[in-house]
C-alpha positions in Angstrom: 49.2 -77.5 217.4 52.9 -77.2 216.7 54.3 -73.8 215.1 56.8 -73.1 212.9 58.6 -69.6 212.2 60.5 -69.4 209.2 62.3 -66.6 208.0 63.6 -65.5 204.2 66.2 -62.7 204.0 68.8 -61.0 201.7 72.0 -60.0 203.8 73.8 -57.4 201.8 76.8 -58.4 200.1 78.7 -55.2 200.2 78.7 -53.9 203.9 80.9 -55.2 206.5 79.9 -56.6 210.4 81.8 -55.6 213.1 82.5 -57.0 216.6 79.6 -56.3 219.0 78.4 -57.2 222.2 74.5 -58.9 222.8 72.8 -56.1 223.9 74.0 -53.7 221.4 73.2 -56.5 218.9 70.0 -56.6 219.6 69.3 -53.2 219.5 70.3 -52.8 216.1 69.7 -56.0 214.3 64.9 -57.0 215.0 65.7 -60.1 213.7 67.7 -61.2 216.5 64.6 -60.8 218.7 62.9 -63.8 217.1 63.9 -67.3 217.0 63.4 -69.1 213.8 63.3 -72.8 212.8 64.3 -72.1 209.6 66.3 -69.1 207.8 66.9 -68.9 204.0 69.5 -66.6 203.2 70.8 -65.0 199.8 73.8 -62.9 198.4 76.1 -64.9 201.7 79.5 -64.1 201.6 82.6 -65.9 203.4 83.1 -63.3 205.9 79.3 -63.0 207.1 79.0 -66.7 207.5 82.0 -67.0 209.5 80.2 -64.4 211.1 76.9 -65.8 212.1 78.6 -69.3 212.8 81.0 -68.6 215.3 77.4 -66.9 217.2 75.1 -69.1 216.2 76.5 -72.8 215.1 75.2 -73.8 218.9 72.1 -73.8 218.1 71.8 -73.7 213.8 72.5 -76.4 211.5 73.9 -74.2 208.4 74.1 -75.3 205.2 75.6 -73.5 202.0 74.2 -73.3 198.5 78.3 -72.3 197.5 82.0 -71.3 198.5 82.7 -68.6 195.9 81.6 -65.2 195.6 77.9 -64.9 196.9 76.3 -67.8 197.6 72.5 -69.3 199.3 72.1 -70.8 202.4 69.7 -72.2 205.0 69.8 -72.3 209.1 67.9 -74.8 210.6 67.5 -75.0 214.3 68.8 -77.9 216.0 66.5 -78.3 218.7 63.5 -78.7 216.3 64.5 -79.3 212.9 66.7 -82.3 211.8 68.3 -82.8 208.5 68.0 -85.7 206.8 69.8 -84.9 203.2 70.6 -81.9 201.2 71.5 -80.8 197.4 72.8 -78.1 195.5 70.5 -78.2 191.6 72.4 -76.3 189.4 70.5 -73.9 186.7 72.2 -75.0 183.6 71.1 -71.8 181.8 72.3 -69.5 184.6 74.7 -66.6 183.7 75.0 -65.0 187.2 76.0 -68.7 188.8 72.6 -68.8 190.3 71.6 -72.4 192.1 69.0 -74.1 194.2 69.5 -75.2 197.3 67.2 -78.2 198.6 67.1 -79.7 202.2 64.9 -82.9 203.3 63.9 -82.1 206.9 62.1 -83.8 209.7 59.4 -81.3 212.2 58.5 -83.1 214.9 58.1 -86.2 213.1 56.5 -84.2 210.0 58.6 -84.9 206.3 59.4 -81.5 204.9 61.3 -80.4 201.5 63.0 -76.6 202.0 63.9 -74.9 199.2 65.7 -71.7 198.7 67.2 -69.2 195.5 68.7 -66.3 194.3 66.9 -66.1 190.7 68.6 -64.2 188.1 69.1 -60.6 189.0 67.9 -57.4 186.7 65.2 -56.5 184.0 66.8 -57.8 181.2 67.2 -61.3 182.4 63.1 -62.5 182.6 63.7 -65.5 180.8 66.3 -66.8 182.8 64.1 -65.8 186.1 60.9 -68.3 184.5 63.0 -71.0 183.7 64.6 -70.9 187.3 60.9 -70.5 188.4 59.7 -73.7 186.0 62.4 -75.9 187.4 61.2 -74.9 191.1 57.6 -75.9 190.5 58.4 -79.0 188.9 60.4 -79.8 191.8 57.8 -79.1 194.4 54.8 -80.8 192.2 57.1 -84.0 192.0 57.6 -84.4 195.7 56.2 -87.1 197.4 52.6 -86.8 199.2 54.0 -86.9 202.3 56.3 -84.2 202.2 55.5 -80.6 203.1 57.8 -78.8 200.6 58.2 -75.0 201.5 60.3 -72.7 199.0 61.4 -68.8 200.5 63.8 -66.8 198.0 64.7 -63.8 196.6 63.4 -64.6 193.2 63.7 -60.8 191.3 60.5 -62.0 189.9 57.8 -59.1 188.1 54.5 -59.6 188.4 54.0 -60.1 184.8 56.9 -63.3 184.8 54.7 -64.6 187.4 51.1 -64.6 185.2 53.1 -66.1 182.4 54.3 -69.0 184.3 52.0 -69.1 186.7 51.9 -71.7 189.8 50.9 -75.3 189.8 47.2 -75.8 191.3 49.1 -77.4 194.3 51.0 -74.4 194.7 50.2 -71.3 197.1 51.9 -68.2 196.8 52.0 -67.6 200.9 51.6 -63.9 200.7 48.7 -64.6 198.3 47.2 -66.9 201.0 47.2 -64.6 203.5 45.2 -62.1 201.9 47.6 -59.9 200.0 48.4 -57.8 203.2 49.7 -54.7 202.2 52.5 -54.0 205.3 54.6 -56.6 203.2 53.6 -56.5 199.8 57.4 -55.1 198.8 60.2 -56.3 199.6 62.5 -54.4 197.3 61.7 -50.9 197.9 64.2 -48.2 197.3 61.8 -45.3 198.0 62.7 -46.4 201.9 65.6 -48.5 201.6 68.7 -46.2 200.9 71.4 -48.4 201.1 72.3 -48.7 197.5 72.0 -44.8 195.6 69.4 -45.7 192.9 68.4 -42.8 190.6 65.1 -44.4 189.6 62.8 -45.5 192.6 60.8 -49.0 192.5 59.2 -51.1 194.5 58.9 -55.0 194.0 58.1 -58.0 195.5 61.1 -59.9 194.6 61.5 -62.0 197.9 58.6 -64.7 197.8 57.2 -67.8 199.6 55.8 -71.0 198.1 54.5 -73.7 199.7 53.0 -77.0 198.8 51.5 -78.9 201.3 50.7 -82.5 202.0 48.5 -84.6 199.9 48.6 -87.8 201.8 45.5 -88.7 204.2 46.4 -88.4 207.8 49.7 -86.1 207.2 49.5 -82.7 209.2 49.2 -79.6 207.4 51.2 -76.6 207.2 49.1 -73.3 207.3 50.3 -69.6 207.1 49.4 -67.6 210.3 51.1 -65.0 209.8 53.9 -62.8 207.5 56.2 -59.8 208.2 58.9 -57.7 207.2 61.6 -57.3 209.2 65.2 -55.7 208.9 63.0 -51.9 208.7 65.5 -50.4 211.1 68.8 -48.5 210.3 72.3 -49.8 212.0 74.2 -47.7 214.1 76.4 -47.2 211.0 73.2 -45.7 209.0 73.0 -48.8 206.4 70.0 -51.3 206.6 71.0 -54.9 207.1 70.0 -55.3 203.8 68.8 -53.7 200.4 65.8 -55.9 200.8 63.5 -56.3 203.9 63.3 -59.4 205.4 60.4 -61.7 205.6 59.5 -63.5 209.4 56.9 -66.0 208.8 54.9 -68.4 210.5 52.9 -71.3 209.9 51.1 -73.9 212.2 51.0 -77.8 211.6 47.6 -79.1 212.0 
């Protein structure tokens, strides 16, 4: 039974890395003590990806959602996960030059489809967020039935966007499967997270997973084991890595 960690984060656009040495790294930043297969990332800049590829192109495949501004991007490792083909999707309705990002992938032998997105951002914005949502689905319901197709994002979705769009019966929301475990319902939460200086305090579960597994006879399926947040502790300079928690997931093939 092979396992597969994935991991969906958000690095915040506006704070700055500096030069440091592994074992001060690791002390500051959990995620480095894990070692995903796959990392979706949101809100990339230039500088930070310059960043984590001249410490971690040994050993990642990365590949960019954008050049400009913020962007999306995966990290795949190259020791387990090979890349077969990749495209950018364009949301033709997008104001905030929002995209999807879509990899085809090989696990040990096992077809998979990752998908990642930064959905529009802020309240006023819902019906951009569903459409960017209705476009995902149909892209994961039109896979093929050999394909695994697993979609991590920060989607700025509310709860009540989600009930009127709802997910495909082939469709699991991987939180959802889990059992709705409390320790990482939110994922926004600026009641703990102080690095931005909000007046009003809220709590969200923007960042989500979705996955739709193999349909096919005989093709091994993906099952959640296990989901948490990560990124909980403060830098040395007193900023979280991010204004949203990270997700560390993993799944096993059966």
């Amino acid at each position: 039974m092979e396992k597969v960690r994935a991991v969906e984060e958000s690095p915040e656009i506006n704070t700055t890395s500096s030069t440091k040495d592994r074992k001060e790294d690791e002390e500051n930043n959990p995620g480095s003590r894990h070692s995903p297969d796959v990392v979706f990332l949101q809100e990339l800049i230039q500088p930070y990806t310059r960043f984590m590829k001249k410490r971690l192109a040994a050993n990642y495949t990365f590949i960019e959602g954008g050049k400009e501004r913020y962007f999306i991007g995966m990290m795949l490792k190259k020791s387990r996960i090979t890349l077969l083909d990749s495209e950018i999707v364009e949301y033709s309705t997008s104001r905030q030059m929002r995209n999807l990002l879509v990899a085809q992938v090989l696990f040990k032998g096992q077809k998979l489809c990752l998908m990642t997105s930064h959905f529009e951002s802020c309240k006023p914005n819902a019906a951009n967020r569903m459409i960017q949502l209705r476009l995902v689905m149909k892209r994961m319901t039109k896979a093929p039935d050999d394909v695994t197709v697993l979609f991590g994002g920060d989607t700025n979705l509310r709860d009540a966007e989600m009930v009127e769009v709802g997910l495909p019966g082939c469709v699991c929301d991987v939180w959802e499967q889990l059992g709705e475990p409390e320790h990482c319902r939110y994922t926004w939460d600026t009641y703990v997270n102080t690095n931005l200086d909000h007046r009003y305090k809220s709590r969200f579960r923007f960042d989500r997973l979705y996955l739709r597994r193999a349909a096919r006879e005989g093709v091994p399926q993906l099952e959640p084991d296990s989901m948490a947040l990560i990124g909980l502790e403060k830098l040395k300079c007193g900023l979280y890595t991010s204004d949203h928690w990270g997700i560390y997931c993993t799944f096993s093939a059966l």
